[in-house]
C-alpha positions as YAML, in Angstrom:
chain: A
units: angstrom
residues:
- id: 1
  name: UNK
  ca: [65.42, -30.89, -12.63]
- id: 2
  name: UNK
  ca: [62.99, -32.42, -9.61]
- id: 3
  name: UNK
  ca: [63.64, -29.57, -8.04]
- id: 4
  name: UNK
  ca: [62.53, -27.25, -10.51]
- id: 5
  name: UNK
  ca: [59.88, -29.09, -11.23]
- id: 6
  name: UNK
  ca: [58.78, -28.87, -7.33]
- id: 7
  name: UNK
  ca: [59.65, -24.92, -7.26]
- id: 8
  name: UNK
  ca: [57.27, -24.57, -10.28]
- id: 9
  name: UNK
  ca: [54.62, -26.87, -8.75]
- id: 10
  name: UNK
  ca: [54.98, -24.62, -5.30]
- id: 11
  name: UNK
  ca: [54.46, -21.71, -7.60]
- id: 12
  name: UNK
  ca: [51.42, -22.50, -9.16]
- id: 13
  name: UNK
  ca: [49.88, -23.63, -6.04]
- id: 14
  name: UNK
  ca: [50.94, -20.17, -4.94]
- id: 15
  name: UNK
  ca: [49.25, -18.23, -7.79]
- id: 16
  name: UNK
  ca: [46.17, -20.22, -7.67]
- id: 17
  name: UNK
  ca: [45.39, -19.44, -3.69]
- id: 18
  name: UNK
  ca: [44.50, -16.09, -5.01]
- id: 19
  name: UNK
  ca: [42.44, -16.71, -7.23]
- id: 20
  name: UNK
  ca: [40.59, -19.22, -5.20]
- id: 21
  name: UNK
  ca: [39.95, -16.57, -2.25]
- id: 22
  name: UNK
  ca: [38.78, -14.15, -5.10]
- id: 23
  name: UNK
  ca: [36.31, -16.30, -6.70]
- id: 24
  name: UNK
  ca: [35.23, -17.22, -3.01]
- id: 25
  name: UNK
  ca: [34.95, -13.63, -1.73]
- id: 26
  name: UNK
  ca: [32.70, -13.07, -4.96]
- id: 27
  name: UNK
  ca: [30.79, -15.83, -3.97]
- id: 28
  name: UNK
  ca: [29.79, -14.74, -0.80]
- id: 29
  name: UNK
  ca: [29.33, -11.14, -1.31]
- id: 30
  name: UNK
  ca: [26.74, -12.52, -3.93]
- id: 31
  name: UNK
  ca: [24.94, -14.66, -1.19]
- id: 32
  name: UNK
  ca: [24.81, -11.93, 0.84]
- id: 33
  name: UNK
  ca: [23.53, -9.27, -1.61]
- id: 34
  name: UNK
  ca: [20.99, -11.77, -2.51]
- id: 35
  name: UNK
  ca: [19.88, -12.47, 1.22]
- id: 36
  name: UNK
  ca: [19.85, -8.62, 1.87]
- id: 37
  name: UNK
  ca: [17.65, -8.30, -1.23]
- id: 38
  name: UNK
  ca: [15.31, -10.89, -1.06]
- id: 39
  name: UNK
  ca: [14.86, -9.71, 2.59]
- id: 40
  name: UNK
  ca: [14.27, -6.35, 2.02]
- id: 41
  name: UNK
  ca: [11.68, -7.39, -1.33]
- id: 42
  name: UNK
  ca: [9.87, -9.26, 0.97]
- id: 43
  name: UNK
  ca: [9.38, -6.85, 4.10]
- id: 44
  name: UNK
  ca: [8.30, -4.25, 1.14]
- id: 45
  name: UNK
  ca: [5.38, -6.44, 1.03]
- id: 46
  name: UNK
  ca: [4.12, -5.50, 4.71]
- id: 47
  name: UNK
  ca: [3.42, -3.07, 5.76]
- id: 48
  name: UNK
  ca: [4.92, -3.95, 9.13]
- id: 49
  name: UNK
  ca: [8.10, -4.65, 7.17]
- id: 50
  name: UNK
  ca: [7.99, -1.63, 5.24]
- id: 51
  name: UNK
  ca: [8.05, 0.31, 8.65]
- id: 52
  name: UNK
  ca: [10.87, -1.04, 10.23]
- id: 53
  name: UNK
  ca: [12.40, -0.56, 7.44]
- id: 54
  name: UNK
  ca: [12.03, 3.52, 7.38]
- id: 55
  name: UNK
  ca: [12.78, 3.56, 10.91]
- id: 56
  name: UNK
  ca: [16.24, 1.76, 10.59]
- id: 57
  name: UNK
  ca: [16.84, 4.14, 7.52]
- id: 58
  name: UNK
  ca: [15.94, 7.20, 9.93]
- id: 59
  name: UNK
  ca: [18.53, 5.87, 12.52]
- id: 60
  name: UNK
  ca: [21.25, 5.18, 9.96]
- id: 61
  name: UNK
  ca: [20.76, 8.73, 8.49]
- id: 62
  name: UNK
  ca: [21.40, 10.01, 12.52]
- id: 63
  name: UNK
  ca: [23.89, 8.04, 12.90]
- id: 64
  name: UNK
  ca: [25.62, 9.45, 9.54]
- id: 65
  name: UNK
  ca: [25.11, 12.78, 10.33]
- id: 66
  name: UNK
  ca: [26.47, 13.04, 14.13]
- id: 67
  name: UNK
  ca: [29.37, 10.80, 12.82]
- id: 68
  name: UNK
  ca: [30.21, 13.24, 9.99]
- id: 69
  name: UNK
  ca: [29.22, 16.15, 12.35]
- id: 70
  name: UNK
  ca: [27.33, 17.91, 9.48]
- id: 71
  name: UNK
  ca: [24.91, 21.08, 10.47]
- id: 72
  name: UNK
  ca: [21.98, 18.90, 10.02]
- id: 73
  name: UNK
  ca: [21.05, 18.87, 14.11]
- id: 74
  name: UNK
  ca: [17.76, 19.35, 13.66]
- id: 75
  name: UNK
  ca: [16.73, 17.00, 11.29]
- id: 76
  name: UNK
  ca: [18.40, 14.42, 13.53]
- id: 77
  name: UNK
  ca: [16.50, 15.90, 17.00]
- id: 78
  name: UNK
  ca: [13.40, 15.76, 15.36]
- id: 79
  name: UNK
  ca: [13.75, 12.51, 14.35]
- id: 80
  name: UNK
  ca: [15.24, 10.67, 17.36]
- id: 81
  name: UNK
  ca: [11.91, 12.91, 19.31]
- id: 82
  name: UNK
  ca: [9.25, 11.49, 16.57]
- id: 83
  name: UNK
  ca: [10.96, 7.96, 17.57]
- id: 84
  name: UNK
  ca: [10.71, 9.14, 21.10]
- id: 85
  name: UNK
  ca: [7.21, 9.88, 21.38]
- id: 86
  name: UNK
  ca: [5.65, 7.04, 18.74]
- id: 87
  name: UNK
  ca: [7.48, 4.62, 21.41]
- id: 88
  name: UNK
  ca: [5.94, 6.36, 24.57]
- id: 89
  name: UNK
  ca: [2.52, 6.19, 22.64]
- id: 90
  name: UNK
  ca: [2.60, 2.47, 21.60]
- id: 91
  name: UNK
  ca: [3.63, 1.76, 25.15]
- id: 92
  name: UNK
  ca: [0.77, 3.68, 26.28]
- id: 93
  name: UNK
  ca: [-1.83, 2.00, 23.68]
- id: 94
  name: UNK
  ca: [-0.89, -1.74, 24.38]
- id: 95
  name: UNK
  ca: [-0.77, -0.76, 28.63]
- id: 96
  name: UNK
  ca: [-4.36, 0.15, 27.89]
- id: 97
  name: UNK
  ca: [-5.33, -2.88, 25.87]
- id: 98
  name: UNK
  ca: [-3.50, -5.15, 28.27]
- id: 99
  name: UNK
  ca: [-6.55, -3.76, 30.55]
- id: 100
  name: UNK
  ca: [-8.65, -5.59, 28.44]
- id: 101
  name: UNK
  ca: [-7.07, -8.13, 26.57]
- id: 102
  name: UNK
  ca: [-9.44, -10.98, 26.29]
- id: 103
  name: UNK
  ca: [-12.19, -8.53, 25.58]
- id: 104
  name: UNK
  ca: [-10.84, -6.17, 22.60]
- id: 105
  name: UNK
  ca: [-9.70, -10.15, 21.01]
- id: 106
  name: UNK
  ca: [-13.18, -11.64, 21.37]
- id: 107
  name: UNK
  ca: [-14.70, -8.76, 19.91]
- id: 108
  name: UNK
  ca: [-11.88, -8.21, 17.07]
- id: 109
  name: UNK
  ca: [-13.39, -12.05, 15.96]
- id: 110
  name: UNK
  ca: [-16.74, -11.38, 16.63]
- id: 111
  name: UNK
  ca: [-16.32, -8.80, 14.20]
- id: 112
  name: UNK
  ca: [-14.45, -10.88, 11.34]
- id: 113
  name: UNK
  ca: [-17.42, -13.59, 11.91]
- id: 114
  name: UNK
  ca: [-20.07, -10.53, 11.19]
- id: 115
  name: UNK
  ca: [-18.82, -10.08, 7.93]
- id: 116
  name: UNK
  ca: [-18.10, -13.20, 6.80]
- id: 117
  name: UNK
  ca: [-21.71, -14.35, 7.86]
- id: 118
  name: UNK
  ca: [-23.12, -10.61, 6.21]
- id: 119
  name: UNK
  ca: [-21.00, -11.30, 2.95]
- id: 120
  name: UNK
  ca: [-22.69, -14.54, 3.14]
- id: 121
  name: UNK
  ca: [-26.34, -13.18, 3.46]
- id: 122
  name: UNK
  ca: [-26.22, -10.91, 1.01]
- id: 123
  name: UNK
  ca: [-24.65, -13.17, -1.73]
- id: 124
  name: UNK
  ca: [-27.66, -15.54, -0.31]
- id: 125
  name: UNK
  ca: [-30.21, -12.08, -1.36]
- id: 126
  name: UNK
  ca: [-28.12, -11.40, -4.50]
- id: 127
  name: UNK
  ca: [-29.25, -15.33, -5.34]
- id: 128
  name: UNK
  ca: [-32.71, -14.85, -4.90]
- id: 129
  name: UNK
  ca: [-33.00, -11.69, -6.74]
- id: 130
  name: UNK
  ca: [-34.03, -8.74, -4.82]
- id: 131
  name: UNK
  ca: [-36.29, -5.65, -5.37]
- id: 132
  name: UNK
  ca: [-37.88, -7.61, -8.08]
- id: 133
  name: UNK
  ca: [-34.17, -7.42, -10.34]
- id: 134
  name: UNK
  ca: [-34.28, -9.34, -13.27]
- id: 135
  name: UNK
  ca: [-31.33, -10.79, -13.32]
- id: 136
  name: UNK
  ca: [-30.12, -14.25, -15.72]
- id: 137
  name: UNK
  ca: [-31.01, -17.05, -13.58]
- id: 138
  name: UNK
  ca: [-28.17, -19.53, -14.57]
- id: 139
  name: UNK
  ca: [-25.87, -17.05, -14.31]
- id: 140
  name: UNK
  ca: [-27.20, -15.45, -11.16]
- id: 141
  name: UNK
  ca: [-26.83, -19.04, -9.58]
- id: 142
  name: UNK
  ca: [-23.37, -20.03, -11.04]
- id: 143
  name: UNK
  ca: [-22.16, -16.70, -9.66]
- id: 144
  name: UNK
  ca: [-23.79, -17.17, -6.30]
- id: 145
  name: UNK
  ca: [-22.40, -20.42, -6.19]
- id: 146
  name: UNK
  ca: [-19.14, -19.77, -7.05]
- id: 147
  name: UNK
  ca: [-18.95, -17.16, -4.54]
- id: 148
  name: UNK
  ca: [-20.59, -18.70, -1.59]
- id: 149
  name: UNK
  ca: [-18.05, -21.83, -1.84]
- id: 150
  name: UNK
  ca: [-15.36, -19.34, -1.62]
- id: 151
  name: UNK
  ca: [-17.53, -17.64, 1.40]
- id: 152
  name: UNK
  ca: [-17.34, -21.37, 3.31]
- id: 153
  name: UNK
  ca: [-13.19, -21.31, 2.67]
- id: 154
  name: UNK
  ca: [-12.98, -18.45, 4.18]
- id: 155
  name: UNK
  ca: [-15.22, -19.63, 7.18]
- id: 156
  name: UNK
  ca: [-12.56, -22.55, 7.58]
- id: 157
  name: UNK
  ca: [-9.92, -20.20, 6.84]
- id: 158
  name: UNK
  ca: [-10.76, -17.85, 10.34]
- id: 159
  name: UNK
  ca: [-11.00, -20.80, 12.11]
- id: 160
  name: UNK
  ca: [-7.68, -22.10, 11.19]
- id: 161
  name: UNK
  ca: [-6.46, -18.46, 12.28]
- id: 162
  name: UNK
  ca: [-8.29, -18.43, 15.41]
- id: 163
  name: UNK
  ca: [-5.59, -20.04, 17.24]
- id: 164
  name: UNK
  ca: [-3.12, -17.16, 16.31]
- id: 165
  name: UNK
  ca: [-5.29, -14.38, 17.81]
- id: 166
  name: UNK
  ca: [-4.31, -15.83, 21.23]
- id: 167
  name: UNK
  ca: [-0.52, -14.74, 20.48]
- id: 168
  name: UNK
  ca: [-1.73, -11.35, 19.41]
- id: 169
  name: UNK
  ca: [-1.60, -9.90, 22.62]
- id: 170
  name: UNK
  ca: [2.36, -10.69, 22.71]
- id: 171
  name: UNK
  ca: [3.35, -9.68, 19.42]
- id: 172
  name: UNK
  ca: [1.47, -6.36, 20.10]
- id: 173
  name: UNK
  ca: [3.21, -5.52, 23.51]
- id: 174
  name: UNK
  ca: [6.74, -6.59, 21.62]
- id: 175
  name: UNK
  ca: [5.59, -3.96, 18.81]
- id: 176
  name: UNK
  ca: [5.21, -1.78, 21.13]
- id: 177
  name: UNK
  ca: [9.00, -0.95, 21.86]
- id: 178
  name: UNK
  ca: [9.12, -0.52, 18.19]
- id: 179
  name: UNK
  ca: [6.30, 2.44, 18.47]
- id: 180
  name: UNK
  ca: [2.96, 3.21, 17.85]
- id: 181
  name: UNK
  ca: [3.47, 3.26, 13.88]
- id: 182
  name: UNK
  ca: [4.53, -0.09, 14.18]
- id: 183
  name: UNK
  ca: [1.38, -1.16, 16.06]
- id: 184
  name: UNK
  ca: [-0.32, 0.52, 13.68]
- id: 185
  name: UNK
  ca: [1.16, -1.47, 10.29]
- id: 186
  name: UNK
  ca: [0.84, -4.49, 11.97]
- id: 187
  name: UNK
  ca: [-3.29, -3.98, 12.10]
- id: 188
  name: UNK
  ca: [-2.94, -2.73, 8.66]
- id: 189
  name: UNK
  ca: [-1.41, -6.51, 7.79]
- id: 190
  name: UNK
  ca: [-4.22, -7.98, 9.80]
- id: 191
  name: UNK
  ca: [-6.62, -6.24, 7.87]
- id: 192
  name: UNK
  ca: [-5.50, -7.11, 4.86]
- id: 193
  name: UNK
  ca: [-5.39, -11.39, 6.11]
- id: 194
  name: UNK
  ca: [-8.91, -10.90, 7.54]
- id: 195
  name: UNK
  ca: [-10.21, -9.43, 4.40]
- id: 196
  name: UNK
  ca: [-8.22, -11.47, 1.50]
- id: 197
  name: UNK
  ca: [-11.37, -13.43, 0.03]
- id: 198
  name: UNK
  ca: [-13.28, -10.11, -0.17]
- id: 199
  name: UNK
  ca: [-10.32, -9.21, -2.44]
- id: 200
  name: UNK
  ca: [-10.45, -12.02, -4.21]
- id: 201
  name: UNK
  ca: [-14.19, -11.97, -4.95]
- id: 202
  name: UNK
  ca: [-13.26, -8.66, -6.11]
- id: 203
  name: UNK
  ca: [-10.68, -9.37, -8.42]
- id: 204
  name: UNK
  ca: [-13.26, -12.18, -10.04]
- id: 205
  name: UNK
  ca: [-15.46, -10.29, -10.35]
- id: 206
  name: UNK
  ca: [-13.12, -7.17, -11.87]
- id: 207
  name: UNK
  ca: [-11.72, -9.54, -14.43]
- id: 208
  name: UNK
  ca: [-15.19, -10.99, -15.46]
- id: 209
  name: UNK
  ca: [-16.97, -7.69, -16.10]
- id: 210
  name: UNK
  ca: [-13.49, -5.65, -17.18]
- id: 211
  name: UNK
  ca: [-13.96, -9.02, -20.17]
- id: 212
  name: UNK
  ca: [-17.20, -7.92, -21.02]
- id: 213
  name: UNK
  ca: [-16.88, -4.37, -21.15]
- id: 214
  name: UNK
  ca: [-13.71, -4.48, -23.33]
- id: 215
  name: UNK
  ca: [-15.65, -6.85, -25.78]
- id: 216
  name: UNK
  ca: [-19.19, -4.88, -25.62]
- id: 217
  name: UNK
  ca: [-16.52, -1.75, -26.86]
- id: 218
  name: UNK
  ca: [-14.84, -3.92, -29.26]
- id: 219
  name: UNK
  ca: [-18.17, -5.32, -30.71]
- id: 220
  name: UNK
  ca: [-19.90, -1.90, -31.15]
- id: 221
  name: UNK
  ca: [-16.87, -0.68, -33.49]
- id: 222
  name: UNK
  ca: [-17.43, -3.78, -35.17]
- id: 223
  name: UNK
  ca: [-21.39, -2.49, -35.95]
- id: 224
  name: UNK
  ca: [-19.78, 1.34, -36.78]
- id: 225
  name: UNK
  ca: [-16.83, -0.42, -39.27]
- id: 226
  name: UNK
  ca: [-14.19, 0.44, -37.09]
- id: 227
  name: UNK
  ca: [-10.83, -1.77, -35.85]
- id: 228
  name: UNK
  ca: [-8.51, -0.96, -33.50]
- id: 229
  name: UNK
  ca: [-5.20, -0.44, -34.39]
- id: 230
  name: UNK
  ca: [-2.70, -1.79, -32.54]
- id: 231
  name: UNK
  ca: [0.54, -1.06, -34.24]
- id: 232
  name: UNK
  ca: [-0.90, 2.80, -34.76]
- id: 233
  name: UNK
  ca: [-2.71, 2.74, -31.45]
- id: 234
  name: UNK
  ca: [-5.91, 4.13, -33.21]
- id: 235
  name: UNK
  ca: [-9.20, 3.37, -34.43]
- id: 236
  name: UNK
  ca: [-9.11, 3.08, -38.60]
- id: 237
  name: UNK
  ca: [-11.94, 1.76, -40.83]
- id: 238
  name: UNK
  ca: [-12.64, -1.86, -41.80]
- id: 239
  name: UNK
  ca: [-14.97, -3.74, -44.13]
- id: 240
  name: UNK
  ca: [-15.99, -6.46, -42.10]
- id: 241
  name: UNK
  ca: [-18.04, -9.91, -43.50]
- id: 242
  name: UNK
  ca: [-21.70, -10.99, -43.42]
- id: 243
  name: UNK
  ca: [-20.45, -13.36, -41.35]
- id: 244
  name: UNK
  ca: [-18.25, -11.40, -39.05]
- id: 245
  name: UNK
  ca: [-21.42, -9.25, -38.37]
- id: 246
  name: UNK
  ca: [-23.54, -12.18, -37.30]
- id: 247
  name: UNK
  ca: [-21.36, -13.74, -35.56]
- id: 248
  name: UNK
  ca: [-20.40, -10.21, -33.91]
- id: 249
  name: UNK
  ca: [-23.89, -9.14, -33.16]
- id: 250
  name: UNK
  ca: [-24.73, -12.82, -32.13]
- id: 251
  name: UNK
  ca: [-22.23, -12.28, -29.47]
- id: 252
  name: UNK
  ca: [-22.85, -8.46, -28.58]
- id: 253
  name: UNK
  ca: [-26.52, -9.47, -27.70]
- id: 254
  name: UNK
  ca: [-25.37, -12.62, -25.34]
- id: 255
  name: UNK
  ca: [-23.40, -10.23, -23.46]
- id: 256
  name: UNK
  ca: [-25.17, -6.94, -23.01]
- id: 257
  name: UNK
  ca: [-28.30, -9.67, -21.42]
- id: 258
  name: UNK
  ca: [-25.62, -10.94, -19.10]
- id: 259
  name: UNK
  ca: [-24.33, -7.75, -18.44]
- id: 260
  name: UNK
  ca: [-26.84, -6.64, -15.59]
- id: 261
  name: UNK
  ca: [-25.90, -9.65, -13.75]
- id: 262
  name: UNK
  ca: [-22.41, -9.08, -13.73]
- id: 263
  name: UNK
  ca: [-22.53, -5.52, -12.91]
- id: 264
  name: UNK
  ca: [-24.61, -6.35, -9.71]
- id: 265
  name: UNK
  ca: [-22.25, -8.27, -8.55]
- id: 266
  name: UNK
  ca: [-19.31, -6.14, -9.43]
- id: 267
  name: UNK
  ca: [-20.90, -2.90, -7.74]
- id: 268
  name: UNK
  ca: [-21.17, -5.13, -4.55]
- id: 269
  name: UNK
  ca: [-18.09, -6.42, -4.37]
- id: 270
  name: UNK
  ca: [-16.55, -3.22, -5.45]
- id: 271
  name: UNK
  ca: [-18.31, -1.32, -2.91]
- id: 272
  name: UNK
  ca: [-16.40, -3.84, -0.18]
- id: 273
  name: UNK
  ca: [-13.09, -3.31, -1.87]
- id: 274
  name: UNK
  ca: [-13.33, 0.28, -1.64]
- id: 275
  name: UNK
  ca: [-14.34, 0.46, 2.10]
- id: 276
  name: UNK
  ca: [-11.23, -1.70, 2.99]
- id: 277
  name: UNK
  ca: [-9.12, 0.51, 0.92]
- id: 278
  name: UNK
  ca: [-10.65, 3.42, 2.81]
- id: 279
  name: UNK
  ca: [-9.46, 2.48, 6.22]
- id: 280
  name: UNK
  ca: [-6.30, 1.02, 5.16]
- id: 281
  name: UNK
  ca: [-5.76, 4.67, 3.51]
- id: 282
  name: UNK
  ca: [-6.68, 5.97, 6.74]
- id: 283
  name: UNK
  ca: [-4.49, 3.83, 8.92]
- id: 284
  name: UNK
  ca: [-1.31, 4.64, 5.95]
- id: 285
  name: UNK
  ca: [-1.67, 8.55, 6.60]
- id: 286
  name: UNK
  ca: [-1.46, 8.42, 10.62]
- id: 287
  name: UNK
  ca: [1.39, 5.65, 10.08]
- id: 288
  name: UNK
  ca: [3.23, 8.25, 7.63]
- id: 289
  name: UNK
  ca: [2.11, 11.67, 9.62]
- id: 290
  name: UNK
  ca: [3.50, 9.98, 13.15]
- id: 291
  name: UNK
  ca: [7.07, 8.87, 11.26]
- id: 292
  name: UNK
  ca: [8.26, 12.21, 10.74]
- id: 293
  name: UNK
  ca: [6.65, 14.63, 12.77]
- id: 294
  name: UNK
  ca: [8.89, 17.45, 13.50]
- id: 295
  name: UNK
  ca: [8.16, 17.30, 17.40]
- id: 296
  name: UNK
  ca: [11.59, 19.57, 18.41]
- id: 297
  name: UNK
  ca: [10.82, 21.43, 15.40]
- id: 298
  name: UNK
  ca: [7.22, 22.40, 17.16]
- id: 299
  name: UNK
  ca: [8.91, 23.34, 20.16]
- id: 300
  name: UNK
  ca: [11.50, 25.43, 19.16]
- id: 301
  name: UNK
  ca: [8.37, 27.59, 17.15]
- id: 302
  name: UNK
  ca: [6.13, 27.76, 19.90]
- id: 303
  name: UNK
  ca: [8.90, 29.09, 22.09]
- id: 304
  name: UNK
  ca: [9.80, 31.46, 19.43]
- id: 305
  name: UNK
  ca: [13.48, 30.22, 18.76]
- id: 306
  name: UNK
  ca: [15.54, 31.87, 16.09]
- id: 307
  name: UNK
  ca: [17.02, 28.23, 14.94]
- id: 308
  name: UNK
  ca: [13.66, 28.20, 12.99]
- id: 309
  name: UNK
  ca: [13.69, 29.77, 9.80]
- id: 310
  name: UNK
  ca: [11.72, 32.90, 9.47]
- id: 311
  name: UNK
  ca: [10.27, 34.98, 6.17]
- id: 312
  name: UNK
  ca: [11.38, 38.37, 5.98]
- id: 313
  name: UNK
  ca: [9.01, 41.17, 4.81]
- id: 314
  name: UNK
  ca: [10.19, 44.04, 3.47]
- id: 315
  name: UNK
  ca: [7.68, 47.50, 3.98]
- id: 316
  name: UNK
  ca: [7.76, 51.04, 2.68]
- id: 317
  name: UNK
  ca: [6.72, 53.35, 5.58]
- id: 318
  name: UNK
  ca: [6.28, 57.06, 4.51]
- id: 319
  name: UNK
  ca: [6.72, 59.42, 7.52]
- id: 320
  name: UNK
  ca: [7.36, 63.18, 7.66]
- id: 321
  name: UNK
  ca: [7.72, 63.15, 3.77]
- id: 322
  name: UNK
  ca: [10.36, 60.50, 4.14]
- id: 323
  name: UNK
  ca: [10.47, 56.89, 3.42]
- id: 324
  name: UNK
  ca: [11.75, 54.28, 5.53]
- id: 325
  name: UNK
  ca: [12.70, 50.63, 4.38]
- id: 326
  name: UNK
  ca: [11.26, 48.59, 7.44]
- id: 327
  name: UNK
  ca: [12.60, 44.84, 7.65]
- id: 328
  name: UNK
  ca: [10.05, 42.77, 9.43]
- id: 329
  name: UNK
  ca: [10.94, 38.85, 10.25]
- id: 330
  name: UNK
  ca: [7.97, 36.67, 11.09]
- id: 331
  name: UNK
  ca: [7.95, 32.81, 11.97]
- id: 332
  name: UNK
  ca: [6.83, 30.47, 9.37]
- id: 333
  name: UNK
  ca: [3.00, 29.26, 9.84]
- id: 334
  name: UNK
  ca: [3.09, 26.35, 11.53]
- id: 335
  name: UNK
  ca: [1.56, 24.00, 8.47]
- id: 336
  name: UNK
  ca: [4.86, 24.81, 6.66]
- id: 337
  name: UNK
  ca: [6.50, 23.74, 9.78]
- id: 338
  name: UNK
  ca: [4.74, 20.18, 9.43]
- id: 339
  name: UNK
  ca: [4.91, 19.88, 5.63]
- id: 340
  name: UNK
  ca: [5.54, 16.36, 5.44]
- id: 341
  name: UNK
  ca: [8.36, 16.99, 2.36]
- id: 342
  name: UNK
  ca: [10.40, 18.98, 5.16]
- id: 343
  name: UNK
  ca: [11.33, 15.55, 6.07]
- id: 344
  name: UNK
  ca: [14.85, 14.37, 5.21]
- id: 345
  name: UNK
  ca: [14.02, 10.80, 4.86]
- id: 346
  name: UNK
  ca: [10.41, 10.53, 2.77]
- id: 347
  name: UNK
  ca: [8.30, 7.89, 3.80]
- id: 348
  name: UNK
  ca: [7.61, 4.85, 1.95]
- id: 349
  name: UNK
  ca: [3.89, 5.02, 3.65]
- id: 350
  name: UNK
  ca: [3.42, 8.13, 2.07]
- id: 351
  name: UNK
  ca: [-0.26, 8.11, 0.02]
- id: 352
  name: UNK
  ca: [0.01, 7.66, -3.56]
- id: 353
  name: UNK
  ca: [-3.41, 8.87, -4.66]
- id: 354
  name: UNK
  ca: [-5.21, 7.96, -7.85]
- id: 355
  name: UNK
  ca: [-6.56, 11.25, -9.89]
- id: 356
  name: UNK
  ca: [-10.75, 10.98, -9.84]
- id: 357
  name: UNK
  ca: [-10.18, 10.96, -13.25]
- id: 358
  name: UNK
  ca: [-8.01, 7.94, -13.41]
- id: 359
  name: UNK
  ca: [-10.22, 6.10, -10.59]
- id: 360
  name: UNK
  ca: [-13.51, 6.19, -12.24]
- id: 361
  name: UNK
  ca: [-11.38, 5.11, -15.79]
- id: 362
  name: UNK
  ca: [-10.89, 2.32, -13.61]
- id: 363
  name: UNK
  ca: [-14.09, 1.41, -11.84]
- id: 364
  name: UNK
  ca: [-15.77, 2.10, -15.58]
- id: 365
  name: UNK
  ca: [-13.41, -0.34, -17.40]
- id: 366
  name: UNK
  ca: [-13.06, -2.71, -14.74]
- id: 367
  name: UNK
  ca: [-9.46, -2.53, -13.67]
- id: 368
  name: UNK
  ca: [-8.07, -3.88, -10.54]
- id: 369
  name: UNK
  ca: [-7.77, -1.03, -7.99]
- id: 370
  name: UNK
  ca: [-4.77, -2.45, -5.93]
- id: 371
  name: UNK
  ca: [-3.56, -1.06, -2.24]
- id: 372
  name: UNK
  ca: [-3.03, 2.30, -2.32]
...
């Protein structure tokens, strides 16, 4: 019976080693979908990060393709040639800069010093009123205020950071190897540091005037008898009281008078938020037109090569009281050639334009505009 007993023991040690590697091999494969995610939520954040990303998706699609030997060649040399040539250029760019290191640094924070001491100037001009606006005094001040506290943060803030521009010069030649593009995103992230408080004046302000917009436009159904409905989504009638209505146009008046003030300073700061976004915008197409460029692609057109696909035309000639069928095959223009859909792999860089419609909705209502 002991021994029995010990072959069952033996058995159920045997049947639980199993389950034990299972549950363990669960456990880890969780861990590591959780690192590869987190890691891959977080370099979505960069721009730098989203980059590399795309590139090591370009090489893994290569890679798939020559190892399955599928008839996508192409696609693959124009790829490994965009890689090619964005490498060559970044090369090229930092080499140049490495000519002048210490200058293009001092004058990259002489720059970021300029407009933190003009943002600071004209808050100081928005204080004291100009060209005669009349503007609410208490609020003019607690705005100004506000802001220029926030201005002297951000003058401690580029000092702190100061230190770090020394190490620029490194991280940009190691970019390099990783190509121009990648050069590229990493001033786009810079940017973005630099100019943070300018975003976040603009989202105060956004939020502040967005508030009374919505409740000027909420008020003046309130005079008309209106309500929103929100389980309809429409506007219906309502009898409101004597006291609603004084209370209402009480607080209608307070906030059209304050108004004025809080548009100046929204147009301002808007105005800086939308010149940011312009360059970044501007530095997100070349990153996105230099990723897949069809360079082989180009090549093989301007030589003429029949690997490129070409439009056939089809003519009616009428000769000697006959007609002919004449088939005529002529390359594609070259701007279908470098249509950036072409591209097996789309990039994640690619712009993602708001309609004018939708973007003055948005400057008129005071919504956030966030990076394009």
């Amino acid at each position: 019976m002991a021994s029995i007993g010990h072959t069952n023991g033996d058995l159920l040690a045997e049947d639980d080693e199993p389950i034990a590697i299972s549950v363990r091999d669960e456990y880890y494969a969780y861990c590591k979908q959780f690192a590869c995610s987190s890691i891959a939520r977080f370099m979505r954040l960069t721009t730098t990060g989203t980059q590399l990303s795309f590139r090591a998706n370009q090489l893994h699609f290569c890679f798939y393709v020559l190892r399955r030997k599928r008839n996508e060649l192409l696609a693959v040399n124009n790829i490994l040639l965009s890689m090619l040539f964005d490498v060559l250029l970044g090369i090229a760019f930092v080499s140049v800069l490495m000519l002048f290191s210490r200058q293009w640094l001092n004058c990259g924070l002489f720059y970021a010093e300029t407009v933190v001491n003009s943002v600071e100037d004209l808050l100081h001009n928005l204080i004291s009123m100009p060209v005669g606006l009349k503007l609410n005094r208490p609020l003019n001040s607690a705005l100004g205020h506000f802001f220029e506290y926030h201005i002297h943060i951000w003058k401690t803030y580029i000092s702190i950071v100061k230190p770090v521009f020394d190490t620029i010069g490194d991280i940009l030649f190691l970019c390099s190897f990783f190509g121009f593009t990648c050069i590229l995103s990493l001033l786009s992230d810079l940017l973005s540091l630099i100019t943070i408080h300018i975003y976040c004046f603009y989202g105060y302000a956004t939020r502040l005037y967005g508030f009374q917009a919505s409740s000027l436009w909420s008020l003046w159904r309130l005079f008309r008898g209106k309500k929103w409905n929100q389980l309809k989504h429409r506007v219906d009638s309502y009898s409101y009281g004597n006291d609603q209505l004084f209370i209402g146009t009480l607080t209608f008046t307070i906030l059209l008078f304050l108004l004025p003030t809080m548009l100046l300073y929204y147009l301002v700061f808007l105005a800086l938020r939308l010149i940011i976004l312009s360059i970044k915008l501007l530095l997100r197409y070349t990153i996105s037109q230099l990723s897949v460029i069809p360079i082989f692609s180009v090549y093989l057109w301007l030589i003429n090569s029949a690997k490129i696909k070409r439009r056939i035309h089809y003519k009616l000639v009428h000769k000697a009281n006959k007609a002919k069928l004449v088939t005529e095959y002529k390359r594609i223009p070259i701007s279908d050639l470098l249509n950036v859909e072409q591209s097996p792999i789309e990039s994640p860089l690619q712009l993602q334009l708001l309609s004018p419609l939708e973007l003055i909705n948005a400057i008129f209502w005071g919504k956030i505009i966030y990076p394009l």
